[in-house]
C-alpha positions in Angstrom: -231.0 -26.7 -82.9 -232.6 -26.7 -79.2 -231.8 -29.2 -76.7 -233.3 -30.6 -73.6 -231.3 -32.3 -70.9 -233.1 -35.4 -68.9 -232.7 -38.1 -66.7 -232.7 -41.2 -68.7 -235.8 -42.6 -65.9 -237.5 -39.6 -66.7 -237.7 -40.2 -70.2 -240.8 -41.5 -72.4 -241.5 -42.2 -75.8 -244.3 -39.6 -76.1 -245.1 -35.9 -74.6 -243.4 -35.0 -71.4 -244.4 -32.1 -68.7 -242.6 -30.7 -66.3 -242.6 -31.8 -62.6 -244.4 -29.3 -60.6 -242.6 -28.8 -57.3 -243.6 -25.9 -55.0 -241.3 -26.4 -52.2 -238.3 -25.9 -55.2 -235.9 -23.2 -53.9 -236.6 -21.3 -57.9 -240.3 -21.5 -57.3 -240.7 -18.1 -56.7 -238.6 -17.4 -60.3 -241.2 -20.0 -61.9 -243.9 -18.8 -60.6 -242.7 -14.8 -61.8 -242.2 -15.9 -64.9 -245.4 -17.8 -65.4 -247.3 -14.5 -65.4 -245.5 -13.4 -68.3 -245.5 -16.9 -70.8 -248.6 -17.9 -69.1 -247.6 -21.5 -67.4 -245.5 -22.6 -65.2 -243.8 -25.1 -64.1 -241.9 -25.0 -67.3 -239.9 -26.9 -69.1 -236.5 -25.3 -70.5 -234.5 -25.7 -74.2 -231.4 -23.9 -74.7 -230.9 -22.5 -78.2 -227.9 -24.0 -80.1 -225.4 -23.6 -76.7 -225.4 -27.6 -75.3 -223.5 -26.3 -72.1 -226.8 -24.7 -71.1 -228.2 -28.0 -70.5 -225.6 -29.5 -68.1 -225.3 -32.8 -70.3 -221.3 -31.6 -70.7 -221.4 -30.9 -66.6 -219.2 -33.8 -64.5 -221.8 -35.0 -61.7 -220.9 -33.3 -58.8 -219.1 -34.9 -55.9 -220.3 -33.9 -52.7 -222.9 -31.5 -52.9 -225.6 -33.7 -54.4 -226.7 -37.7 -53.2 -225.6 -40.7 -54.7 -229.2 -40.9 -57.1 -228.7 -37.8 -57.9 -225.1 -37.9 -59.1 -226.0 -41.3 -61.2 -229.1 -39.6 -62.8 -226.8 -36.7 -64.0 -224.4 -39.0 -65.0 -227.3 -41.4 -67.0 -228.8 -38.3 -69.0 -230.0 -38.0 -72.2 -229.8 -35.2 -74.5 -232.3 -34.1 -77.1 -232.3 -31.8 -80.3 -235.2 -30.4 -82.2 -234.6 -28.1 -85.5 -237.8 -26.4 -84.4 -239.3 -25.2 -81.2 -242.4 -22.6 -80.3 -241.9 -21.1 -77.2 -241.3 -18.4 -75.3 -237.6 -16.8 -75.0 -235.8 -16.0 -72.1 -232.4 -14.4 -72.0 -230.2 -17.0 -70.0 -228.1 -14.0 -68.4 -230.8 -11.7 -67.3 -232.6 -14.9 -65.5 -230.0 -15.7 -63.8 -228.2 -12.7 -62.5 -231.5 -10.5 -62.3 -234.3 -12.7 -61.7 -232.6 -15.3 -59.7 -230.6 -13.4 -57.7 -234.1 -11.3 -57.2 -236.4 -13.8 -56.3 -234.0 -16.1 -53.9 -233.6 -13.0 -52.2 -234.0 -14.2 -48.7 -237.1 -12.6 -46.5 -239.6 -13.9 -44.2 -242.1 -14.1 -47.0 -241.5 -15.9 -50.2 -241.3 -13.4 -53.0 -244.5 -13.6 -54.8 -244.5 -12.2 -59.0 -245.4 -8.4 -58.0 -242.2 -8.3 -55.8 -240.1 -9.6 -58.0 -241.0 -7.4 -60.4 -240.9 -4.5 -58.0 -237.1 -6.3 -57.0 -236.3 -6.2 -60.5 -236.9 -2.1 -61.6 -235.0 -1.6 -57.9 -231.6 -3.8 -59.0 -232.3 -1.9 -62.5 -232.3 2.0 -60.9 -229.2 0.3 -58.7 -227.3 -0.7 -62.1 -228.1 2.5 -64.2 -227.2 4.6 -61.3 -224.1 2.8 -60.8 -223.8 2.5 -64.6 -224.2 6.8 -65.1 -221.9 7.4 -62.7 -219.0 4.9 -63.7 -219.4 6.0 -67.5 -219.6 9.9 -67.0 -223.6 9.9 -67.5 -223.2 8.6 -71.1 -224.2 4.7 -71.7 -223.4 2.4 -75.0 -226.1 0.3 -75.7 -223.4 -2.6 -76.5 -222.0 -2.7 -72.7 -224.5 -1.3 -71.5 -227.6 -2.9 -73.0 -229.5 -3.0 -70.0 -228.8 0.1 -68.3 -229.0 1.6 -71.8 -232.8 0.2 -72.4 -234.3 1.1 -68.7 -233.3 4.6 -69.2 -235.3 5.0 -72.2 -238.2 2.7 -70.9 -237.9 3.1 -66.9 -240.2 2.7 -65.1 -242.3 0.7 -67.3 -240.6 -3.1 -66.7 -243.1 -5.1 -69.0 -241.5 -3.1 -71.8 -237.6 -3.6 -71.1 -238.2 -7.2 -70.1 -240.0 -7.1 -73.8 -236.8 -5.5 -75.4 -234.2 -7.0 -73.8 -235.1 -10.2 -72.3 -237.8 -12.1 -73.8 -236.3 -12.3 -77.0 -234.5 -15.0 -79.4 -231.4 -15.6 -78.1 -230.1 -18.8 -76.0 -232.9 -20.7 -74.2 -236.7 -20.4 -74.5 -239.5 -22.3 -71.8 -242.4 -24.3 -73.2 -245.4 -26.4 -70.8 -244.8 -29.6 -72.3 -242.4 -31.3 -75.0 -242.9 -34.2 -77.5 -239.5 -36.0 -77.5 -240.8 -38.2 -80.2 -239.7 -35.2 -82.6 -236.3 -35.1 -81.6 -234.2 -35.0 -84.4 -231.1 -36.1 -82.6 -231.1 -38.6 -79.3 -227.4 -38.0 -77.5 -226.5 -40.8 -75.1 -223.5 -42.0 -73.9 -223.0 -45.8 -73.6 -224.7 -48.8 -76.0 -226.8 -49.3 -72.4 -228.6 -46.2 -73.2 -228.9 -46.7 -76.5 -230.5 -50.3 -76.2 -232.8 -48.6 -73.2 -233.8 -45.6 -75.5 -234.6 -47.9 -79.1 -236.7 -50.2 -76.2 -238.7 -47.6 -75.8 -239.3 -46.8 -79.4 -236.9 -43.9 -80.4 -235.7 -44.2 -83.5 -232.3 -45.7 -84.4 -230.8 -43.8 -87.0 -231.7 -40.7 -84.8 -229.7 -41.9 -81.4 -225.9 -41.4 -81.7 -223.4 -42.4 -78.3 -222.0 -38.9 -77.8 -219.5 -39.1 -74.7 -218.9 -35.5 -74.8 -216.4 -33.8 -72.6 -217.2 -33.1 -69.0 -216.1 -30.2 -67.2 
């Protein structure tokens, strides 16, 4: 199943987009990866892992304003059996595009330095990677390193192999959530707000799940 996490006052009986904001801090990401899937903003699923989402996350305390924390606190959680959109690794985004785009400079990164960012931090990890493993690489513990040796320096393939594929979260420009299957809130509240608005009853279940 995917899910998508969202703020109950965000949420509509219908076809939702996502909020395009290009003062965001991951614009720069967004905007990289737009030029690959062909959109962007986008809006994000993760594939069957609900801590993706954040809908299991405690509201943070003091990092965050007082809307902010009740807005994470009054989410809403949707599945789908089905989804058509386009894949993208969760750990590769964060630890290699993220970290590569939110690189700090006096320019924001546009997409061609990010991808120029991205074969640099992938020669840094194979090097690093050859010389921690005698020059021989597994393509288990090493899957990364392993696939930009055989395809370096062309990026568009690795990112092909490795990253855009089936595996825990996928991006898509808009989303019915009319076609949930399943509707996780938390409190009879929601539920009353969420069958208002038309959702369907047998599909919304109260789903307190544990926060970490």
């Amino acid at each position: 199943m995917y899910y998508h996490c969202l703020p109950l006052k965000y949420v509509t009986y219908g076809t939702i987009v996502p909020h395009d904001d290009p003062g965001i801090a991951n614009r720069p990401a967004y905007e990289w990866l737009g030029t690959y899937c062909g959109y962007c903003p986008q809006i994000w699923l993760s594939r069957a892992a609900i801590d993706i989402t954040g809908y299991r996350s405690e509201a943070r305390k003091a990092s965050i304003s007082g809307s902010a924390k009740r807005a994470e606190r009054d989410s809403i959680l949707f599945g789908f059996n089905q989804v058509a959109g386009f894949p993208v690794e969760s750990e590769f985004w964060w630890r290699g595009v993220l970290n590569t785009a939110l690189t700090p400079l006096d320019l924001p990164m546009t997409p061609p330095d990010v991808d120029a960012g991205l074969a640099s931090y992938l020669d840094w990890l194979l090097a690093d990677d050859l010389v921690e493993n005698a020059g021989v690489l597994g393509e288990g513990a090493h899957r990364w390193s392993h696939a930009w040796q055989k395809e370096r320096p062309n990026l568009a393939a690795f990112l092909k192999q490795k990253v855009f594929i089936e595996s825990d979260q996928l991006v898509v420009p808009s989303l019915n959530l009319k076609s949930a299957q399943r509707v996780f809130c938390r409190n009879e509240r929601q539920k009353k707000d969420l069958r208002r608005m038309g959702f369907i009853e047998d599909r919304i279940e109260i789903r307190n799940m544990p926060r970490r």
